[in-house]
N, C-alpha and C positions, 0 to 999 in steps of 0.2 A: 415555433413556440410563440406565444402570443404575448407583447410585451406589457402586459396588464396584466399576466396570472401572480400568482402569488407563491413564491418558492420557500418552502422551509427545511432546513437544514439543522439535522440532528448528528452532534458530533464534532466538536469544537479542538480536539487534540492539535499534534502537531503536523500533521497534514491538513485537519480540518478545519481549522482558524484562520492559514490563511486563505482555504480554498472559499470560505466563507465571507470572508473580506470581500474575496475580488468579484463573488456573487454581488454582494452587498452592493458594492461600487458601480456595475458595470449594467447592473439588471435596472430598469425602468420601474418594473411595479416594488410590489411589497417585497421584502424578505424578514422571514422569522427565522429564530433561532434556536435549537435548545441542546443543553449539556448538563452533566450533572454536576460537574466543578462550576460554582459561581464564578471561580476567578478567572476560568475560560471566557464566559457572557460577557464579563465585565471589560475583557480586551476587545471586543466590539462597540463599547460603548460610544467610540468615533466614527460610526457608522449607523446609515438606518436602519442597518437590521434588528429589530425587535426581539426580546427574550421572549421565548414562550414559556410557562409554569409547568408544563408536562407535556411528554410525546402525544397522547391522546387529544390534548389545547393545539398542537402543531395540527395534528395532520387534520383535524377535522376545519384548520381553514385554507392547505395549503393546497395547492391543484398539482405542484409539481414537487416531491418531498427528497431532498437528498439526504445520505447515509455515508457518516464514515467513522467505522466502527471497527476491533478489533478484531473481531473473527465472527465464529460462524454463530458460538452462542448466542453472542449480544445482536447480532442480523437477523436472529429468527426470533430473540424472544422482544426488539422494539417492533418487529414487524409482522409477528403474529402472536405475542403475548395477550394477556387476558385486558390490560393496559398500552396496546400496541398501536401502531398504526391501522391494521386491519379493524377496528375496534371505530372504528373513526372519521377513517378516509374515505371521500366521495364517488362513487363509480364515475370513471371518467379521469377520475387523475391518476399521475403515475411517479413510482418510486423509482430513484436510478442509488443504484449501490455501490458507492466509489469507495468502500472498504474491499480487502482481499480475503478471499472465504475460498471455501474449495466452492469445488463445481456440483456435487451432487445437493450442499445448502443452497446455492444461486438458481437451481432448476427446482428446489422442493418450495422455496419463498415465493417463487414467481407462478405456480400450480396454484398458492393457494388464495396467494392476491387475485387473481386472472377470474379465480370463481366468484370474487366479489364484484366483480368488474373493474378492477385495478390494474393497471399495466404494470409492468415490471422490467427493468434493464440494469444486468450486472457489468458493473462499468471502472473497473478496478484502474488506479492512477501508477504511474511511474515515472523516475529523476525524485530529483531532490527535493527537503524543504525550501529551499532558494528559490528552483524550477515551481512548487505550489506558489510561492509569495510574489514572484513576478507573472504567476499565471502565464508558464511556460511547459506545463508537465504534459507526457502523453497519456492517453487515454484512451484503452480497450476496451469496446461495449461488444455485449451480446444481447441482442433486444430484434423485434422483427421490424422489419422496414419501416412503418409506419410510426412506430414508436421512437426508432432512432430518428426518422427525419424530427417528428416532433422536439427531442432532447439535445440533437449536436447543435443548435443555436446556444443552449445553456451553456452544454461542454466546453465553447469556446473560448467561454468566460475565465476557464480555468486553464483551459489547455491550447498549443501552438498543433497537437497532430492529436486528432480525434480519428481511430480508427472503428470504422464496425467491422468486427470476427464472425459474425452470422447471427445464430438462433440465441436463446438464454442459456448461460451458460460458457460461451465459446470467448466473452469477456476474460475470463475467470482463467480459460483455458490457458491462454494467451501468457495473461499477466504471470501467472505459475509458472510456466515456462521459461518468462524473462526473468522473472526470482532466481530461479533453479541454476540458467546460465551464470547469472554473476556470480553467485556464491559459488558454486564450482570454481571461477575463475577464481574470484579472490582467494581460494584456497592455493589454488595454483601459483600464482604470484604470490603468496607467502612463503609455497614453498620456493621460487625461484630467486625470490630477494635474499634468503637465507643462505641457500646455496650461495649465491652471488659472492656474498659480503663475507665466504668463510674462504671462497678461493680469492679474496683478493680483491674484489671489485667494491668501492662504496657506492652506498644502494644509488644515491641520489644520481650518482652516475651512472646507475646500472637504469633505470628509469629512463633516463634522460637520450640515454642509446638507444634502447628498445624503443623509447615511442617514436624513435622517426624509422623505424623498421616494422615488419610484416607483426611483431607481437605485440605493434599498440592496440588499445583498446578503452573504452570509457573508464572501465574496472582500472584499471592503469594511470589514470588522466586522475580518476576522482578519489576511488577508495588508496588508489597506493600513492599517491603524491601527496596529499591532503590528509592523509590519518594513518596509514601503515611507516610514510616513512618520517615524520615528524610524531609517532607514536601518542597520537591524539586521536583516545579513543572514548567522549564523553558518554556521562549517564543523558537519559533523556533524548538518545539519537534512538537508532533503530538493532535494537539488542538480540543477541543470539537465541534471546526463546521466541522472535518474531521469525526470525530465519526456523530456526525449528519447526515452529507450525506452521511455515507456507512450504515449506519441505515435505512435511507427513501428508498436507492437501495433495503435493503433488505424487507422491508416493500410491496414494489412495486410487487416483486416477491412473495412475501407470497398472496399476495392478489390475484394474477394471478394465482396461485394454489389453491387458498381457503383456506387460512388457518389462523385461529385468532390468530398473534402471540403477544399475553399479555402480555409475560415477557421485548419483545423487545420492546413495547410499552411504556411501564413502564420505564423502563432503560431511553430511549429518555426524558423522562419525566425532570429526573435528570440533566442530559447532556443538556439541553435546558438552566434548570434554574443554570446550573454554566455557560453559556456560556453568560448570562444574568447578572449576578451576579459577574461579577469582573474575573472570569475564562477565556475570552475570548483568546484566541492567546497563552494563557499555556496550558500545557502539562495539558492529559485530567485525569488523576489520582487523581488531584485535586476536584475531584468531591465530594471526603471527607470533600471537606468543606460543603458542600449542605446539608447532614448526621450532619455534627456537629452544622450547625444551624438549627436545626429541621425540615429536609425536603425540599419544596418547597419555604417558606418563609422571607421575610427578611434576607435573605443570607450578607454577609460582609464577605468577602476576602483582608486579609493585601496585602499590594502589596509588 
């Protein structure tokens, strides 16, 4: 990528702010910016990243346009709304999509950009907000050769392991996957901490053993030391209706390949009933409570 294009970035949250920063900081040419919370814009205002007044003002100056957006809606209607990107942007540039969307949006946005002359790579992020703000997170793209070489210079702005997974799409694949694994786990580990701490064992201990044996794990390291077992589980992290719908993406795909996925199923099961149950809008690791009222039932979560 060419260190005189012009990058704009749509999506200022809490992945996107700081992934936006380290654009800001790290990129030579221009960066624009835009989101619908002003008071998002306005935490960039120590940076040269410029506000843009609308998606349509972004993408008709930016050559390389980043996305990080909730799901599939808000990915198809900035980027082929009647006000979208498509509406705007130059043949010859190209969108990378660092929000998590299932896979059948990630190949239907990139079909329709592609006829404009638009490239397209779905490039979904993982780790932490810590890992975006140190610009240490991984990152999965599915984009064709030619396009990745062009965008893993950007990527690196953001990320320490910039993977390509293949075609458009295979991004998407990826990151789903890696969702689907932790939340499983963390269910797991909720239930084993519980277990733990009723035969006997305090958790802190019970952690502390496990991770220098075969059952450590990041799930282990980050969501159970750091918020299952100091029961900090804030609003404004990453909440169980975000696990929910990158669960149903993956669900969608499983079923479009045939495949009974039980454990995912199950998992959902949990994450349903904390999200139901007093969990809504906190951090999804809370699900330990679900486990410590016996399952499915009668849940009570302190606030």
């Amino acid at each position: 990528m060419a260190a005189h294009e012009t990058i704009g970035f749509i999506g200022l949250g809490v992945m996107g702010g700081p992934m936006c920063r380290n654009v800001a900081q790290k990129h030579l040419g221009s960066v624009i910016a835009f989101d619908l919370n002003a008071s998002a814009l306005a935490d960039l205002a120590d940076t040269k990243a410029v506000p843009a007044g609308s998606v349509l003002e972004l993408a008709g100056q930016a050559d390389v346009i980043l996305l990080s957006l909730p799901g599939d809606a808000q990915v198809e209607r900035v980027c082929l709304g009647p006000d979208g990107i498509i509406a705007t942007a130059r043949p010859g540039s190209v969108v990378v999509d660092l929000s998590t969307t299932s896979v059948a949006a990630a190949r239907r946005v990139g079909e329709a950009l592609a006829a404009r002359g638009i490239s397209f790579a779905d490039a979904p992020v993982a780790r932490t907000r810590e890992a975006a703000r140190k610009g240490e997170l991984s990152i999965m793209v599915g984009a064709g050769a030619e396009t990745f070489a062009r965008i893993q210079p950007l990527l690196a702005y953001m990320g320490t392991d910039v993977t390509h997974c293949g075609a458009i799409g295979t991004g998407q694949t990826v990151k789903l996957i890696n969702n689907n694994l932790l939340f499983e786990h963390v269910v797991a580990l909720a239930e084993m901490m519980v277990l733990g701490e009723r035969a006997g064992v305090a958790p802190q201990t019970l952690l502390e053993a496990v991770s220098k044996g075969s059952g450590d794990s990041f799930a282990l390291r980050n969501h159970g030391m750091k918020a299952m077992l100091p029961r900090a589980f804030p609003e404004k992290a990453f909440p169980p209706e975000y696990v929910l719908k990158d669960i149903d993406y993956l669900l969608a795909l499983a079923k479009e390949h045939g495949l009974d996925a039980k454990g995912v199923e199950l998992a959902r099961h949990y994450y349903d009933a904390a999200r139901t149950h007093g969990m809504s809008g906190r951090y999804f690791p809370g699900v330990i409570a679900v486990v410590e009222a016996g399952g499915m039932h009668d849940l009570k979560v302190a606030s």
